[in-house]
C-alpha positions as CSV (number, residue, x, y, z in Angstrom):
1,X,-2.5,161.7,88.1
2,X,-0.4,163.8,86.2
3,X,0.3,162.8,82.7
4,X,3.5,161.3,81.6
5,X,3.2,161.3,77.6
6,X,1.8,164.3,75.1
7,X,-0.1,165.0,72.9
8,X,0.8,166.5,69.2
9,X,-0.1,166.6,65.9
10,X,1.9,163.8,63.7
11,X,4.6,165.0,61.1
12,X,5.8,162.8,57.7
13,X,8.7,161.3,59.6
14,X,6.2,159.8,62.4
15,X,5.1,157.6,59.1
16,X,6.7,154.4,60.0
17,X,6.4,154.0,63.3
18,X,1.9,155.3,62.9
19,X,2.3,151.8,60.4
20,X,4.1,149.6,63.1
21,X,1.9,150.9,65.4
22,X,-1.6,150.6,63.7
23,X,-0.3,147.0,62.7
24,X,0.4,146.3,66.3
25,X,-3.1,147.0,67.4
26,X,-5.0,146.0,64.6
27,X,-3.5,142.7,64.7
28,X,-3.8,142.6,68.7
29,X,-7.5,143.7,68.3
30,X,-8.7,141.8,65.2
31,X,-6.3,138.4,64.1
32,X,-7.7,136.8,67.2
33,X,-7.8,133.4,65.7
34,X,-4.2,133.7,63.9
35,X,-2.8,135.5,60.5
36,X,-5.2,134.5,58.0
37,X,-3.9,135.5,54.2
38,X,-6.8,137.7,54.2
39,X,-5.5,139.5,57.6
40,X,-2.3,139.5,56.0
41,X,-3.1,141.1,52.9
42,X,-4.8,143.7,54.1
43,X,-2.2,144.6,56.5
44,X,0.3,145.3,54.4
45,X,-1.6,147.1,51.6
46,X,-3.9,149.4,54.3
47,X,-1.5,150.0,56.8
48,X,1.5,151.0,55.4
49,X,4.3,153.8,55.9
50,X,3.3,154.8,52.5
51,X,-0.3,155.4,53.4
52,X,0.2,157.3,56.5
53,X,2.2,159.2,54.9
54,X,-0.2,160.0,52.3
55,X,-2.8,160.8,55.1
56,X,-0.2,163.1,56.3
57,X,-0.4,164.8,53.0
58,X,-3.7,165.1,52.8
59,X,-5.5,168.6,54.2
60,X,-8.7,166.7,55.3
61,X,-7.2,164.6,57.3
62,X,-5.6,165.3,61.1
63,X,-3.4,162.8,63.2
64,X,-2.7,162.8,66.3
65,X,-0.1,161.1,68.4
66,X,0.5,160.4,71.7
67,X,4.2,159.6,72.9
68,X,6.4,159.4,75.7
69,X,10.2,159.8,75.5
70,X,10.3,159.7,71.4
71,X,7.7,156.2,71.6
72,X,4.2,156.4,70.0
73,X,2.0,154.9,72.0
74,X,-1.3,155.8,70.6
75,X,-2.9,157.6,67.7
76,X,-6.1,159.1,66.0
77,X,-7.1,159.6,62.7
78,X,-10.0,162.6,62.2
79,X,-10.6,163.2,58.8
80,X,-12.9,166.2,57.9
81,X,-15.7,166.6,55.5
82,X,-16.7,163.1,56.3
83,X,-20.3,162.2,55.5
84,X,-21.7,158.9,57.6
85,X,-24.3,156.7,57.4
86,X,-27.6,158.6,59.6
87,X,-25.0,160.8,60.5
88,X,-26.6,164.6,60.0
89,X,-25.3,166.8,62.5
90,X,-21.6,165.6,62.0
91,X,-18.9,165.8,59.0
92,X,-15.5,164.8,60.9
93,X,-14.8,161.3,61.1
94,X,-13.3,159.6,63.9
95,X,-11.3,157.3,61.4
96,X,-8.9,155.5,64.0
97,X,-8.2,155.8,67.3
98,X,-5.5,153.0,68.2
99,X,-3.9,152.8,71.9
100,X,-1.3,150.1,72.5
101,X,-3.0,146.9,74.8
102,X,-0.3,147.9,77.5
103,X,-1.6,151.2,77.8
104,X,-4.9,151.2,78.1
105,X,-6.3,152.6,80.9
106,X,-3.6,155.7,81.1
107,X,-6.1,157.9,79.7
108,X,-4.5,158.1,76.2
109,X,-7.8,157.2,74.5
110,X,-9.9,159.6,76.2
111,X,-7.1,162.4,75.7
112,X,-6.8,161.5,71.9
113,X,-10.7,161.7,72.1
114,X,-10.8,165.1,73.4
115,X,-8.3,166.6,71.2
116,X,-9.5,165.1,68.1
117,X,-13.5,166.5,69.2
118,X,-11.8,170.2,69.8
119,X,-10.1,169.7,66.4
120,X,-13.7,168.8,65.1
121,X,-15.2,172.3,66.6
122,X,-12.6,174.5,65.1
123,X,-12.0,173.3,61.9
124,X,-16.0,172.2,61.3
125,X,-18.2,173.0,63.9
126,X,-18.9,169.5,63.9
127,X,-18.8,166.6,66.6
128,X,-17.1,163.4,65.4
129,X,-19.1,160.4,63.7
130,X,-17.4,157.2,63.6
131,X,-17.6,153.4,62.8
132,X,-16.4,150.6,65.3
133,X,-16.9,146.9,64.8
134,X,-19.9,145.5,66.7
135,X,-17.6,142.9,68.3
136,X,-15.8,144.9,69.6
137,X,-17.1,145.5,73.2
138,X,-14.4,147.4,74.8
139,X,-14.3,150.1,72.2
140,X,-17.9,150.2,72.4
141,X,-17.6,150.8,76.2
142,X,-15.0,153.4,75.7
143,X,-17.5,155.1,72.9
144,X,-20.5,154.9,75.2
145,X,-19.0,156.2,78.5
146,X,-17.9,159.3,76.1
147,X,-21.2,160.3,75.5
148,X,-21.1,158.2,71.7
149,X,-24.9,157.3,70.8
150,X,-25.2,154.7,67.9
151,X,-27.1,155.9,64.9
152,X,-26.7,152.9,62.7
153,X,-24.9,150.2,61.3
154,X,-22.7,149.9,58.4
155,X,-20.2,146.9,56.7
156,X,-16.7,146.4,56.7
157,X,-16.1,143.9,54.0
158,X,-12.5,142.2,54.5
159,X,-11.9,139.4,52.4
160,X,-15.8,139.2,50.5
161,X,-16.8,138.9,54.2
162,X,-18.9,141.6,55.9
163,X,-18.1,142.5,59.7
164,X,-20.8,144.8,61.1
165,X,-19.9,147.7,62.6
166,X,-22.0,150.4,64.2
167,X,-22.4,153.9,63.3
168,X,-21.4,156.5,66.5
169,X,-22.0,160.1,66.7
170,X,-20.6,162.2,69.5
């Protein structure tokens, strides 16, 4: 099946709409049991126009979008010179990959995948390293059928409360 979106690197205008989208499937993936204040105030100081557009700024840091007639409908974050938890023989980071729920199984994930790994061989020589939430079975799923082995585990703290998330190298 032939492709009907691409693939490209994300410029400073793209900020808004990598905010609405991140907050679209963050929400979608995590505020399962509702909008909490906690959920809400991390929202809107962690996924902001202003902070993507200060990842587009920075040189570590690569996104990647995938869109189809002028609509983002996925994303990944790889930021380089990352060091993880048991993670030795990788220093790129897999910071976000983010498909909307109604696209899922399109192949955007695995294409963001594959370009953000070739970015990780050029710029580092690296594979990618990257944290998921252990709860999170179908990212897990995705992870494992692309050849991501755990190496470890690691907290996200959200509100004084820590959600475990496992360490991935690939």
């Amino acid at each position: 099946m032939e492709a009907n979106y691409h693939v490209r690197d994300a410029q400073p205008e793209d900020a808004p709409r990598l905010a609405v989208l991140a907050v679209q499937v963050w929400m979608h993936t995590y505020a399962t049991q509702g909008v909490s204040s906690v959920i809400a105030d991390y929202v809107l100081a962690e996924l902001t126009p202003q902070a993507f557009a200060a990842k587009l700024g920075n040189p570590a840091i690569s996104i990647l979008v995938a869109e189809r007639e002028g609509h983002l409908l996925g994303l990944a974050v790889i930021q380089s010179g990352a060091v993880g938890v048991n993670v030795l023989a990788a220093t790129v980071e897999l910071t976000t990959l983010y498909v909307q729920a109604h696209c899922k199984g399109q192949g955007i994930g695995s294409r963001l995948l594959n370009e953000a790994r070739t970015l990780a061989a050029a710029h580092a020589g690296s594979g990618l390293w990257l944290t998921v939430n252990a709860q999170n079975t179908a990212a897990i799923d995705f992870y494992n059928h692309h050849n991501f082995q755990r190496v470890g585990t690691v907290d996200f703290i959200l509100g004084g409360v820590a959600h475990p998330n496992l360490v991935m190298l690939g």
